[in-house]
Phi, psi and omega in degrees: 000128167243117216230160179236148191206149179324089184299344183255043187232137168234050168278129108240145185243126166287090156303131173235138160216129156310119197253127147228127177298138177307157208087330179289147172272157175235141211252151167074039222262326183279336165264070137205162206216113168273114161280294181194179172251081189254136185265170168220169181057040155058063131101342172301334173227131193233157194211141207207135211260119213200127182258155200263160176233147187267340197222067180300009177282335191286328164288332156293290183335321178273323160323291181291338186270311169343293184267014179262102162321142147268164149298144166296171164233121155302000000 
């Protein structure tokens, strides 16, 4: 997987992410976060990605603060 990140940080954080193919079920649906969808074999297997979260109320809450614009101050 290739993320892009600060080379002049010395933070980690330890990610966990979920790979499931389509059709499969998926347990635990409210601790994920849908990253993305990528195929293999020209589209024969499409497979879809996802990170677990311990709180998902904490990820909207950051989400919603996120898309609340502030005023500007002249």
């Amino acid at each position: 997987m290739w993320v892009l990140h600060t080379t002049n940080t010395k933070i980690v954080e330890p990610r966990l992410f979920r790979i499931y193919g389509t059709g499969a079920e998926i347990k635990d649906l409210e601790n994920l976060i849908y990253i993305g969808t990528f195929q293999m074999h020209n589209g024969d297997m499409v497979w879809h990605v996802f990170e677990e979260i311990e709180d998902s109320s904490l990820f909207i809450e950051d989400v919603l603060k996120q898309s609340v614009k502030q005023p500007t101050e002249q």
